[in-house]
ChimeraX commands (.cxc) that place a marker at each C-alpha (Angstrom):
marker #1 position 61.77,98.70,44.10 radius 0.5
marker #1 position 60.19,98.47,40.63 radius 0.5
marker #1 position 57.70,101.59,41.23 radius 0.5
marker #1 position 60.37,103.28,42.61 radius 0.5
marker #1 position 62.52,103.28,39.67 radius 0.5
marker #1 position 59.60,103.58,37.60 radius 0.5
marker #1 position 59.37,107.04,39.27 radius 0.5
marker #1 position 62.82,107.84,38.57 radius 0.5
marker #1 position 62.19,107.61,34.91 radius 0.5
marker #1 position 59.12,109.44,35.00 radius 0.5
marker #1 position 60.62,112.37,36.70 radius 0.5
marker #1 position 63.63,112.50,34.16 radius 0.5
marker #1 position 60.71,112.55,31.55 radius 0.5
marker #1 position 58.86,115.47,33.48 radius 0.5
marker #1 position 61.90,117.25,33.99 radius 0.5
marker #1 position 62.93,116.83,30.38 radius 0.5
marker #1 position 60.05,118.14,29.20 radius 0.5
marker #1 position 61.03,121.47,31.54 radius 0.5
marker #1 position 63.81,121.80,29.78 radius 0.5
marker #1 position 62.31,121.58,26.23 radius 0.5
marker #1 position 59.95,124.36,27.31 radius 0.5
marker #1 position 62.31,127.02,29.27 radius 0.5
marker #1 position 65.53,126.55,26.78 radius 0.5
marker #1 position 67.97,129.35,25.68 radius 0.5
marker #1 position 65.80,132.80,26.22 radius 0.5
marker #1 position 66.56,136.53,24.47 radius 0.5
marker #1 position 67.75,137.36,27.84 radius 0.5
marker #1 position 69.80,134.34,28.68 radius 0.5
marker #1 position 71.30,133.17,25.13 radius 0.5
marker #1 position 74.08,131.50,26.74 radius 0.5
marker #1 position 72.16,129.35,29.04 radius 0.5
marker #1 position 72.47,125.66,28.75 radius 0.5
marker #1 position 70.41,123.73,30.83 radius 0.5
marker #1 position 70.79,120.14,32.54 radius 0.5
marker #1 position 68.63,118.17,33.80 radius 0.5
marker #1 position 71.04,116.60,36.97 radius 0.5
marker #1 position 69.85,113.37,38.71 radius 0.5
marker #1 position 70.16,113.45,42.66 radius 0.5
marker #1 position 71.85,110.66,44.59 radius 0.5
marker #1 position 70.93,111.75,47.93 radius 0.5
marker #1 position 73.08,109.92,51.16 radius 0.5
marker #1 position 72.45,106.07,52.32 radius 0.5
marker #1 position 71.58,107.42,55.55 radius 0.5
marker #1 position 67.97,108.94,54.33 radius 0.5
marker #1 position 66.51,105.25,54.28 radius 0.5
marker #1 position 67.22,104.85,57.80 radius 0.5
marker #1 position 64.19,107.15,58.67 radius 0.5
marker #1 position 66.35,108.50,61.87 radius 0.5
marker #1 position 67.73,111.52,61.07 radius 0.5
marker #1 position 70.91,110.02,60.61 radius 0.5
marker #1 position 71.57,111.53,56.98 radius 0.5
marker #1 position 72.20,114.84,58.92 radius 0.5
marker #1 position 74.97,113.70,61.28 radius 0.5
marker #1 position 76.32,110.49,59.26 radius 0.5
marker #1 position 77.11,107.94,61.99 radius 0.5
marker #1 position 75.71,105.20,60.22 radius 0.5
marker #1 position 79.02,105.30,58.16 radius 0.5
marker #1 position 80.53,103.34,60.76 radius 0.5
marker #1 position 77.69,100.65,60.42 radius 0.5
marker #1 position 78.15,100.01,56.68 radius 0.5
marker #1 position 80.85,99.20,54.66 radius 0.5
marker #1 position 82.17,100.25,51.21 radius 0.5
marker #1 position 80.38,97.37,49.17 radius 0.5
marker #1 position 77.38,97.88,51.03 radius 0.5
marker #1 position 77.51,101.30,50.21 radius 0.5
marker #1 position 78.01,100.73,46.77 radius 0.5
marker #1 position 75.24,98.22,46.37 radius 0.5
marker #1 position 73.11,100.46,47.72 radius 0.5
marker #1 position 73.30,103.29,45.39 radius 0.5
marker #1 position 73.66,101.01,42.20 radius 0.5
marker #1 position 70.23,100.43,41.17 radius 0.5
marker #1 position 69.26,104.77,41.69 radius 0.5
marker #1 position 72.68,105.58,39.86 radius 0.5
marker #1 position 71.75,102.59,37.06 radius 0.5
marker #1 position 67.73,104.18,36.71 radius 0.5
marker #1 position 69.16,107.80,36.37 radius 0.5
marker #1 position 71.66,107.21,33.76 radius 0.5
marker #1 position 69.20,105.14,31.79 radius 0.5
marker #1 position 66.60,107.65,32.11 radius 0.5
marker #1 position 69.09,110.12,30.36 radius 0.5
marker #1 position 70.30,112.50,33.09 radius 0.5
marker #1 position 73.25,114.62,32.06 radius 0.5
marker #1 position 75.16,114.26,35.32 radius 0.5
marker #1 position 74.87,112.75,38.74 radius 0.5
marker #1 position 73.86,115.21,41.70 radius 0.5
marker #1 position 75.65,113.40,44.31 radius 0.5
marker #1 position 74.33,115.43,47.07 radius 0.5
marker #1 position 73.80,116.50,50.94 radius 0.5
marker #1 position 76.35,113.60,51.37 radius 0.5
marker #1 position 77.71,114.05,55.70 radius 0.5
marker #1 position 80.80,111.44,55.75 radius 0.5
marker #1 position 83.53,111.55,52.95 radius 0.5
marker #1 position 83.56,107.40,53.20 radius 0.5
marker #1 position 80.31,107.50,51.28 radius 0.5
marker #1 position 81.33,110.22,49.06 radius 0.5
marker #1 position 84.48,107.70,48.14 radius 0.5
marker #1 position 82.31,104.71,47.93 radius 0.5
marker #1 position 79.88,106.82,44.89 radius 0.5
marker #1 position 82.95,107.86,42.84 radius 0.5
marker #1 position 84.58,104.52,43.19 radius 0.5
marker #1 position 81.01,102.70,42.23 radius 0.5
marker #1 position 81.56,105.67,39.16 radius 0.5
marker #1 position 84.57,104.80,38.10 radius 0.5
marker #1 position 84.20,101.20,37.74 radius 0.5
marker #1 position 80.43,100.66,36.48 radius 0.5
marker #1 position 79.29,104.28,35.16 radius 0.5
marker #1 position 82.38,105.64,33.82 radius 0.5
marker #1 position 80.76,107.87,31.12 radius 0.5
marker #1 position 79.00,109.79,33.51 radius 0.5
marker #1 position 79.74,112.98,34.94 radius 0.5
marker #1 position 79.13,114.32,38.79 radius 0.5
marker #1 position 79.49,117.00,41.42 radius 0.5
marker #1 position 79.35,116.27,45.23 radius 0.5
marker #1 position 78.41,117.93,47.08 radius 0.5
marker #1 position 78.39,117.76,51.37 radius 0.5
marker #1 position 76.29,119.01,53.75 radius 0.5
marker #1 position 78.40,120.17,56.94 radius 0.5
marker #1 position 77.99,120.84,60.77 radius 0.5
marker #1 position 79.86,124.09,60.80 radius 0.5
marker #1 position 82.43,126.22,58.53 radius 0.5
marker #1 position 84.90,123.50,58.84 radius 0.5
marker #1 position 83.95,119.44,58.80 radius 0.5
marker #1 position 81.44,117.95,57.14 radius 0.5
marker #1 position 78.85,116.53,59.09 radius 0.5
marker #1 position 80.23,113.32,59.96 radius 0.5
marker #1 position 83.06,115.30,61.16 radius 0.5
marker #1 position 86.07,115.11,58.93 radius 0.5
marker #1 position 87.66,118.39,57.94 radius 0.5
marker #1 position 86.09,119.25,54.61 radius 0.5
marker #1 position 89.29,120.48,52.87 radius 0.5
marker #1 position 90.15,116.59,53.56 radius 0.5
marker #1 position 87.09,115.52,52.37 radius 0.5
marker #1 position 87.47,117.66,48.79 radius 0.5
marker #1 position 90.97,116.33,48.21 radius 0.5
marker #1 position 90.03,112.59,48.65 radius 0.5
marker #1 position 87.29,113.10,46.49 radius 0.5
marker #1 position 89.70,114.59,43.98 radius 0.5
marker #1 position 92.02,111.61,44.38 radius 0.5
marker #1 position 89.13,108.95,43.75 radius 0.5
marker #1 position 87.51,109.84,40.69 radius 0.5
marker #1 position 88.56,113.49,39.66 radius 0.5
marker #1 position 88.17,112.79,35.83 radius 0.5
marker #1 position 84.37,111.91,36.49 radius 0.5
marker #1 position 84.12,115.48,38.82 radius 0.5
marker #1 position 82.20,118.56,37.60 radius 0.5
marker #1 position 82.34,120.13,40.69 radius 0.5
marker #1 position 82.43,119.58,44.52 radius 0.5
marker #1 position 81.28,121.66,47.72 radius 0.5
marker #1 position 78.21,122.38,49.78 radius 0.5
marker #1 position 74.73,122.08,50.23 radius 0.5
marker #1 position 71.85,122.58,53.31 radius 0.5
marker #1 position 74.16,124.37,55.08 radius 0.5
marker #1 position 73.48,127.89,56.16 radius 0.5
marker #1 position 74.63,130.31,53.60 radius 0.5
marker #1 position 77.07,132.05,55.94 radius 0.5
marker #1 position 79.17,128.77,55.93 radius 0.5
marker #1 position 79.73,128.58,52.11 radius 0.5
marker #1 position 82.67,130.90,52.29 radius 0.5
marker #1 position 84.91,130.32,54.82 radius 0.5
marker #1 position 83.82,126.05,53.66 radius 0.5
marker #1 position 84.98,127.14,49.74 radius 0.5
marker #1 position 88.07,129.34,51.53 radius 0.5
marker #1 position 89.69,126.21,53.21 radius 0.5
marker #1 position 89.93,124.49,49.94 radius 0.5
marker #1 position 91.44,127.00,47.29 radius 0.5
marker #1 position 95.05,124.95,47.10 radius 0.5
marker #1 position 92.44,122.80,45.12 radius 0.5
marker #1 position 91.96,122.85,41.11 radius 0.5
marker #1 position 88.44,122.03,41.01 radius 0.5
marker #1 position 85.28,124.13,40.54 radius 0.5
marker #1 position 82.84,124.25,43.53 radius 0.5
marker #1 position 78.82,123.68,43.74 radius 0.5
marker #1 position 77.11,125.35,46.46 radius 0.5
marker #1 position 73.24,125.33,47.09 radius 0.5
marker #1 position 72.58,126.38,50.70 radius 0.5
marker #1 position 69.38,126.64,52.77 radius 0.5
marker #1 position 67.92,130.31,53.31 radius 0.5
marker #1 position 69.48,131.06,56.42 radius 0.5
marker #1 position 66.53,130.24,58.97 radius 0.5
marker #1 position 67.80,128.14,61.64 radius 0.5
marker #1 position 66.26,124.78,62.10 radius 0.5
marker #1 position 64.51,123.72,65.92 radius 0.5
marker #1 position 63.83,120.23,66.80 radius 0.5
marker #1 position 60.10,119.61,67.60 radius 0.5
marker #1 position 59.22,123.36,66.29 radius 0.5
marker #1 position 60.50,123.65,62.13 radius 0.5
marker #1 position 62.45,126.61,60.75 radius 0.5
marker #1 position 62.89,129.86,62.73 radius 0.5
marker #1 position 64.73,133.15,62.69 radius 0.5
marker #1 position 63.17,134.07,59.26 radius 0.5
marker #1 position 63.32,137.59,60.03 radius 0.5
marker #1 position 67.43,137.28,60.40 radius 0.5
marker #1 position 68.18,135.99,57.08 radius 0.5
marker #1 position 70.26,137.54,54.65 radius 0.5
marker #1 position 68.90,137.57,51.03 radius 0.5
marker #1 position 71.13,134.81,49.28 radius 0.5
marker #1 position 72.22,137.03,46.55 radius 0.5
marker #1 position 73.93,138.91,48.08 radius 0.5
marker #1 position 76.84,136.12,48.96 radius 0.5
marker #1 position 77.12,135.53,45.65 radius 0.5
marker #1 position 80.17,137.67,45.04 radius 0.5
marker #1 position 81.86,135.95,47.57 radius 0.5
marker #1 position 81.23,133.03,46.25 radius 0.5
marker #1 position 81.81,133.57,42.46 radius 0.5
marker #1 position 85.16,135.26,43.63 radius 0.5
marker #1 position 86.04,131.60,45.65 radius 0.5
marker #1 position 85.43,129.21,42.18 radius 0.5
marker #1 position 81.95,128.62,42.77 radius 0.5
marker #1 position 80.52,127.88,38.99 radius 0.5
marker #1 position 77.19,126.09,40.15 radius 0.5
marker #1 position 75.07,127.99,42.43 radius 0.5
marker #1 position 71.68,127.05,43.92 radius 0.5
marker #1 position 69.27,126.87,46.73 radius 0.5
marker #1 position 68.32,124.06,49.15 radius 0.5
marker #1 position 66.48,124.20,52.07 radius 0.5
marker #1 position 63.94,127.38,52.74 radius 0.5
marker #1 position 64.79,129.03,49.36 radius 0.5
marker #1 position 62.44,129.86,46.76 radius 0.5
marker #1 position 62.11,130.28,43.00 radius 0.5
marker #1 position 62.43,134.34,44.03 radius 0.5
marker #1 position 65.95,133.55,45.48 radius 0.5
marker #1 position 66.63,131.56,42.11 radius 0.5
marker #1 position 65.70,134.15,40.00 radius 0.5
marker #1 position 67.44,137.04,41.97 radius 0.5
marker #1 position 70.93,134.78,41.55 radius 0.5
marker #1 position 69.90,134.56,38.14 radius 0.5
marker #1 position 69.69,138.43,37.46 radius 0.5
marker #1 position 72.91,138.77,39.09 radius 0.5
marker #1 position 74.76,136.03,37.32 radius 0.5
marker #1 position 73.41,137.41,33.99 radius 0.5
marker #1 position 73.82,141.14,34.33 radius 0.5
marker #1 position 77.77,139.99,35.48 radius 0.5
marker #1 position 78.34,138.17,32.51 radius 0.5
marker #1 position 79.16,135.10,34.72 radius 0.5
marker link #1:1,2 radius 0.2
marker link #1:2,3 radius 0.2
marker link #1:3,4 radius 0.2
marker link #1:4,5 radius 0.2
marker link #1:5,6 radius 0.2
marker link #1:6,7 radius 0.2
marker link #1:7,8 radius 0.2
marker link #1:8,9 radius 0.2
marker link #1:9,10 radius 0.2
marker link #1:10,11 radius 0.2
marker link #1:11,12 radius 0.2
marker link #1:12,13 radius 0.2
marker link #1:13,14 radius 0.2
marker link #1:14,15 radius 0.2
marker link #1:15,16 radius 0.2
marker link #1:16,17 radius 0.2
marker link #1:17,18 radius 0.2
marker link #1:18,19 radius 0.2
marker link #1:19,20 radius 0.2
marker link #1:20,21 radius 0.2
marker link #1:21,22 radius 0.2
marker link #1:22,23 radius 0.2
marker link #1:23,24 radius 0.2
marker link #1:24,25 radius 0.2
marker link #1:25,26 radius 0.2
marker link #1:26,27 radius 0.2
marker link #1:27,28 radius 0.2
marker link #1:28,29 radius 0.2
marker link #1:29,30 radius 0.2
marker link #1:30,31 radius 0.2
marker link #1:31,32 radius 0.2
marker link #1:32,33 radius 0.2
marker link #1:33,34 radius 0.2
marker link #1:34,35 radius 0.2
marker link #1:35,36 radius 0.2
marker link #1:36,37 radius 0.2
marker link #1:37,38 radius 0.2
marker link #1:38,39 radius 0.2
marker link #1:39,40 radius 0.2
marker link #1:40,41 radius 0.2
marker link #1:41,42 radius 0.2
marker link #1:42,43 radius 0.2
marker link #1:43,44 radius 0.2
marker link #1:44,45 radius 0.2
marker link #1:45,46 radius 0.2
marker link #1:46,47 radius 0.2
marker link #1:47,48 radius 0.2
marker link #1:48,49 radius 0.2
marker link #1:49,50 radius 0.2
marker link #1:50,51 radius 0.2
marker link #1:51,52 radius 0.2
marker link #1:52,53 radius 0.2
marker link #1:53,54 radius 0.2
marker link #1:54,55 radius 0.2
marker link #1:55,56 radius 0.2
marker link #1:56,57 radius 0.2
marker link #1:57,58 radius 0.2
marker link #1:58,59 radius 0.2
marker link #1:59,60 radius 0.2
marker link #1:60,61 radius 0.2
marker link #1:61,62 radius 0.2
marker link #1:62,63 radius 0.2
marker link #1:63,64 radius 0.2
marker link #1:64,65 radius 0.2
marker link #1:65,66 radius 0.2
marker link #1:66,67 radius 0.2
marker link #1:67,68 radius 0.2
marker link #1:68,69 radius 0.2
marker link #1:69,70 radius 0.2
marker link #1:70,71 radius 0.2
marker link #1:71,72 radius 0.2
marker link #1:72,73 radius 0.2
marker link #1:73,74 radius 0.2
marker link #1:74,75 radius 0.2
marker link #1:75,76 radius 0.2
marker link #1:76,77 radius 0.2
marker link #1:77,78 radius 0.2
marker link #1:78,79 radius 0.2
marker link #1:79,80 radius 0.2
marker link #1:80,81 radius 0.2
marker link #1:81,82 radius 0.2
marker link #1:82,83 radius 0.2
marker link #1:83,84 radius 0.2
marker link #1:84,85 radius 0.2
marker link #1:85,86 radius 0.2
marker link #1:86,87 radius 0.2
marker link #1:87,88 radius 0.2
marker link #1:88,89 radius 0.2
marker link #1:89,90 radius 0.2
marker link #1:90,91 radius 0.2
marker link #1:91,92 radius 0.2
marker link #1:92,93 radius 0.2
marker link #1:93,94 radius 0.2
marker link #1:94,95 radius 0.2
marker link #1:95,96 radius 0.2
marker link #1:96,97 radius 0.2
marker link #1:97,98 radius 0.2
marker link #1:98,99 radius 0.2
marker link #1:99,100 radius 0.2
marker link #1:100,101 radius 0.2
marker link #1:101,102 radius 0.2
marker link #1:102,103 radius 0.2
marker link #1:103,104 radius 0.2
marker link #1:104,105 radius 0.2
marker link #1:105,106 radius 0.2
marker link #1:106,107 radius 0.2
marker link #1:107,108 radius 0.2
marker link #1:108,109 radius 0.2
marker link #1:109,110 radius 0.2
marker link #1:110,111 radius 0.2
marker link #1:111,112 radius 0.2
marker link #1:112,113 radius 0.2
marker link #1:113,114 radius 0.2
marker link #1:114,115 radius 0.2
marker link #1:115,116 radius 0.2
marker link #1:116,117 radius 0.2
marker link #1:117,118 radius 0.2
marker link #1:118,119 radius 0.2
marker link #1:119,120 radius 0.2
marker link #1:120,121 radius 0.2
marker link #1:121,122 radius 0.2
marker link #1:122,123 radius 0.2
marker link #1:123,124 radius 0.2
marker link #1:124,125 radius 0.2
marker link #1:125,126 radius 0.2
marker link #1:126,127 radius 0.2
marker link #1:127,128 radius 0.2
marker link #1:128,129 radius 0.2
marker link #1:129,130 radius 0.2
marker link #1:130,131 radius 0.2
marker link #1:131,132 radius 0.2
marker link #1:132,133 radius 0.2
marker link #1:133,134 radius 0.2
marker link #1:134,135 radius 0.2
marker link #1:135,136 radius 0.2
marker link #1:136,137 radius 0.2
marker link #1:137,138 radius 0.2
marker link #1:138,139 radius 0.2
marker link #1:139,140 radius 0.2
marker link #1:140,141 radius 0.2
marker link #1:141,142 radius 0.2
marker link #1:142,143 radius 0.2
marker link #1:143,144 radius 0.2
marker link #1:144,145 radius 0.2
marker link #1:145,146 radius 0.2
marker link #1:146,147 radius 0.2
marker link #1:147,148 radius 0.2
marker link #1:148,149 radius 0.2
marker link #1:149,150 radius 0.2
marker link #1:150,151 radius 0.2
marker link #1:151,152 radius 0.2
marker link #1:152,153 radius 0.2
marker link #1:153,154 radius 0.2
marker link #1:154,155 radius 0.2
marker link #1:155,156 radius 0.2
marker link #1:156,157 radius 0.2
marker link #1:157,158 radius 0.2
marker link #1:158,159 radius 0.2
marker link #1:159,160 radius 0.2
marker link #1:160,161 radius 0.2
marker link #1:161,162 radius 0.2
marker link #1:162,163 radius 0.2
marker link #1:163,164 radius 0.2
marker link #1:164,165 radius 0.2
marker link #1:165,166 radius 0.2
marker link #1:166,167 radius 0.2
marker link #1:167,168 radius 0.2
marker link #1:168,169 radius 0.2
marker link #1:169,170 radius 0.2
marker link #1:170,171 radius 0.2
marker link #1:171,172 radius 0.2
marker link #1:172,173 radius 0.2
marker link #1:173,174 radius 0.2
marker link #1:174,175 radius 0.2
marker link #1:175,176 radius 0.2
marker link #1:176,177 radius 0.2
marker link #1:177,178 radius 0.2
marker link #1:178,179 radius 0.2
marker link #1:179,180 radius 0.2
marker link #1:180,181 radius 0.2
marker link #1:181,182 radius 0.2
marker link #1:182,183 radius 0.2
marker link #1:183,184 radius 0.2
marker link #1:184,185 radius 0.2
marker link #1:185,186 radius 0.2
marker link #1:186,187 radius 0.2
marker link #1:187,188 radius 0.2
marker link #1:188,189 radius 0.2
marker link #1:189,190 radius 0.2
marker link #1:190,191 radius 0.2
marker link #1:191,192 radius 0.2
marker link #1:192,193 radius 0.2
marker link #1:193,194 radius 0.2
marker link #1:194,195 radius 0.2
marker link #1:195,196 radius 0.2
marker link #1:196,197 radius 0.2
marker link #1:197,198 radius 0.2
marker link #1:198,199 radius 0.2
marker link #1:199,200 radius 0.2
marker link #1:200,201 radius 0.2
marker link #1:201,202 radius 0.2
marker link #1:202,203 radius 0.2
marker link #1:203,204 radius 0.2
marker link #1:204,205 radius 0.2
marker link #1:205,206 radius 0.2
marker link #1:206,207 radius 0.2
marker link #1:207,208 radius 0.2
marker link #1:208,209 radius 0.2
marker link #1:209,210 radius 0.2
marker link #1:210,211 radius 0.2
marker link #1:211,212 radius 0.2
marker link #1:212,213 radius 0.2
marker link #1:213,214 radius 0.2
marker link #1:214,215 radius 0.2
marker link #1:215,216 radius 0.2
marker link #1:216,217 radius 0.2
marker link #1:217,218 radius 0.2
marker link #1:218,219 radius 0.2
marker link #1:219,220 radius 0.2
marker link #1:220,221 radius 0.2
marker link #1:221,222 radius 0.2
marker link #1:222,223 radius 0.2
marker link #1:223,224 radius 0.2
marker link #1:224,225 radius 0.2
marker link #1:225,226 radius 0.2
marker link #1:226,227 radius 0.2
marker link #1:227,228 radius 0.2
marker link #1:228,229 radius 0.2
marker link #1:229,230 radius 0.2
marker link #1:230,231 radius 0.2
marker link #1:231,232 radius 0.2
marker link #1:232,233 radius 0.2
marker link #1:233,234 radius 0.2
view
């Protein structure tokens, strides 16, 4: 556990040092960057695959949840992250279990959430995600930058962001590139894909104020969001 924290710190350093290098720019003046600190799902240490479909929520509870993530969360915010990336998260009882962990031991710390999700609808555990945004909200919203999506295909984001505009709460989406993932053979159906910008009104025009890429995107994809955001004025 010791290395692996160590390594937390040293990538906050590294990506620190990004930031020092790549800061405001004569064509992005406005720009403020973060450096955000990722607290991927429980599931991931399982080695199974089960980070993608969530059932081990049933196996764990709350506390076990919570001790789980405490030491990452702990390394992160003394490393110096700005906020919390709580991310690719596929059951809303984890989700809770984070915020409530934030609210009682890291209170000074900011987050978004963000869920990954088995069709336009539920997350990937299966609750509906409009539920899933509104208990967030309830937990912890004074700790909330931002919920919403990630590594889900792109043509989910809006009807996902659509389902919860009752909501006062700005979204974060980062999908994957659109390719369509094959057990036993990797990513295919390249040739289908739509470029990523051009969702982005869409999703602007929905509340999405943090916009990325996850799976199968590229730093080409970043910078053609990028261009668009800036020439906007977003």
């Amino acid at each position: 556990m010791d290395s692996s924290l160590a390594l937390i710190w040293r990538a906050v350093t590294l990506a620190r040092q990004a930031v020092d290098k790549c800061g405001p720019t004569a064509n992005s003046p406005r720009r403020q960057i973060m450096v955000a600190g990722s607290v991927g799902p429980y599931g991931a240490s399982l080695h199974n695959g089960s980070e993608y479909r969530g059932e081990y929520i049933e196996c764990v509870t709350p506390q076990q949840l919570r001790d789980w993530h405490r030491p990452r969360i702990a390394a992160l915010v003394a490393a110096g992250v700005d906020l919390l990336a709580v991310e690719t998260i596929p059951a809303v009882q984890e989700a809770i279990a984070v915020l409530a962990l934030l609210r009682d031991e890291f209170s000074d710390v900011k987050a978004w959430v963000s869920f990954s999700c088995k069709d336009d609808a539920h997350t990937s555990h299966g609750e509906p995600f409009c539920e899933a945004v509104a208990q967030c909200c309830q937990t912890n919203r004074s700790q909330l930058v931002a919920v919403g999506v990630n590594c889900v295909a792109p043509a989910q984001v809006a009807p996902l962001l659509a389902s919860v505009q009752g909501l006062q709460v700005p979204f974060v989406v980062y999908p994957n590139g659109g390719e369509t993932w094959t057990p036993g053979v990797g990513w295919t159906n390249k040739e289908g894909c739509v470029p990523m910008v051009k969702y982005l009104p869409e999703w602007v025009s929905l509340g999405a104020q943090y916009i990325g890429g996850c799976c199968q995107t590229d730093a080409e994809d970043i910078r053609q969001c990028r261009q668009f955001i800036d020439n906007h004025n977003l």
